[in-house]
C-alpha positions, 0 to 999 in steps of 0.5 A, spaced: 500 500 500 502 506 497 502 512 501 497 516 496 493 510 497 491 511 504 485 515 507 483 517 514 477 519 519 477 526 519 475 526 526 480 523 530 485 529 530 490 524 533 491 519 527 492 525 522 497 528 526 501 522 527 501 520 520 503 527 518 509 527 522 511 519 520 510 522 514 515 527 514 520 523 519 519 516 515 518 518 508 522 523 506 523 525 499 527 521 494 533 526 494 533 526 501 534 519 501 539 519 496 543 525 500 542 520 506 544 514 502 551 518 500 553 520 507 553 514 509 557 511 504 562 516 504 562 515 513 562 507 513 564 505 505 558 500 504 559 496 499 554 497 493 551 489 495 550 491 503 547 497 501 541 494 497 539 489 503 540 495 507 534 499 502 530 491 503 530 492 510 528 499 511 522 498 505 520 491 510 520 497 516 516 502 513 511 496 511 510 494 518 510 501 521 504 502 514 500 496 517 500 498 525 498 506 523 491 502 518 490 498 524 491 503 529 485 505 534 481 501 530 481 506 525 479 504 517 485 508 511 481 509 506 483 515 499 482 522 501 486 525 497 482 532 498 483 532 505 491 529 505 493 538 503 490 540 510 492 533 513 500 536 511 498 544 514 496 542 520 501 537 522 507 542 518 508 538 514 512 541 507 514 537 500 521 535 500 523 539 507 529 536 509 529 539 516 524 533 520 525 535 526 522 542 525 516 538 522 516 534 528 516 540 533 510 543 528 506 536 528 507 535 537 505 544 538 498 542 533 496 536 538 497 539 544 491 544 544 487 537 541 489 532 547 487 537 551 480 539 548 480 531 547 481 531 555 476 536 557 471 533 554 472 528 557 466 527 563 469 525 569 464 518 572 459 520 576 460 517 583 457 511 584 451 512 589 449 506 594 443 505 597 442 506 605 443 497 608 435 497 611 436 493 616 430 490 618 426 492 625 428 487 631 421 482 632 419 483 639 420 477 642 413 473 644 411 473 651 412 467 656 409 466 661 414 468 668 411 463 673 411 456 673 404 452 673 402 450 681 405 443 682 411 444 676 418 443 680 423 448 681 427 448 675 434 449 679 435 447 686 441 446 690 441 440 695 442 444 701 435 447 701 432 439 700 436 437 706 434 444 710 425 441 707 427 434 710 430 436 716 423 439 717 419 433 717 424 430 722 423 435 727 415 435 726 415 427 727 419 427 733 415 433 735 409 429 734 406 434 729 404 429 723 400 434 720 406 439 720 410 433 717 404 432 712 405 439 709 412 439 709 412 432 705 407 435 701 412 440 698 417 435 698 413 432 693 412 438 688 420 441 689 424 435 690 419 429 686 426 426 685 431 429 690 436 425 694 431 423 700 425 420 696 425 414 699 426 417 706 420 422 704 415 415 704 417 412 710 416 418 713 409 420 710 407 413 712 409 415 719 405 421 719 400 418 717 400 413 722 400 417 727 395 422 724 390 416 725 390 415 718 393 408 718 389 405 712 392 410 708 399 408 712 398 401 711 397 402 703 404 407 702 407 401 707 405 395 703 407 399 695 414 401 699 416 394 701 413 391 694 417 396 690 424 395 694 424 389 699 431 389 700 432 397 701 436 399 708 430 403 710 425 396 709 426 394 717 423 401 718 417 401 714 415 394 717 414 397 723 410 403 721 403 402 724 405 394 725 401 393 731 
């Protein structure tokens, strides 16, 4: 592809620009090549064999350099030969100057307004808005019942407060007071139903109740505790609870 083979968008100021300056740097006049060429001979004495690879090579360069410009940005070249005059005035670029760093110069002072128009152009990304984190309301937690049903034994009890009980209806027993005693084992029976002194607990209700003159009822929890645990050391005295 030639160079007057190529076109360009004439939106994108920065592809003009850069083409025009690797146009007056890359490609310059054949006198300025031919001027080159014979510097160069006469410095480094390149044989006239050398020098054609070296012009291959330079022709293989420029063809790379022309594909990566036709792909640059994405950009199609296509044959504008109306807009290529303006292309040349805008980057300061002049048929068969020798002077390439001049035109570089020119090519860089006309991008600077344009990249900076280009930039301020450009919008800065609005900031991002997150959305407040609702937490849900706490749900009131369902109301319980704060005393326990008549009857239901006490859920934490320590062993001291058993014994002190038992220690009660002995006190009543030995004092002769059954119907004392009756109360006390009653609420033996609702906070310790299976406390340390369950068996005592029933040995001494049959006492009570014997000594309350209820012995038919003494008799009935006798016989159940003797029935249930014949062998249990306090069986000798159950046996004697209203015996005669």
């Amino acid at each position: 592809m030639s160079r007057d083979e190529l076109e360009f968008d004439d939106d994108d100021d920065d592809l003009r620009l850069y083409v025009a300056a690797f146009r007056e740097i890359e490609q310059p006049t054949p006198a300025t090549h031919a001027a080159s060429w014979k510097v160069i001979a006469e410095r480094t004495g390149v044989e006239s064999s050398r020098r054609w690879w070296l012009w291959v090579g330079a022709a293989a360069t420029l063809a790379a350099a022309a594909w990566v410009i036709a792909n640059f940005g994405g950009v199609a070249l296509q044959r504008n030969a109306a807009a290529e005059p303006d292309l040349r005035d805008q980057a300061g670029y002049v048929h068969g100057d020798d002077s390439g760093g001049d035109a570089v110069a020119r090519a860089r002072r006309a991008a600077a307004p344009a990249t900076k128009q280009a930039e301020a152009e450009v919008e800065a990304p609005a900031d991002l808005v997150v959305a407040p984190t609702i937490e849900p309301a706490p749900q009131p937690e369902p109301a319980t019942a704060a005393k326990p049903a008549r009857g239901k034994p006490r859920a934490a009890t320590s062993l001291a407060d058993e014994t002190a009980l038992f220690g009660d209806i002995q006190r009543a027993l030995v004092e002769n007071q059954p119907a004392r005693a009756l109360t006390a084992i009653a609420q033996h029976e609702r906070e310790f139903p299976r406390g340390a002194f369950r068996s005592e607990r029933i040995v001494a209700k049959a006492r009570a109740l014997c000594a309350a003159g209820k012995r038919d009822a003494a008799k009935r929890v006798r016989d159940q505790f003797l029935a249930q645990h014949p062998s249990s050391h306090l069986a000798p005295s159950m046996r004697s609870v209203c015996a005669d």
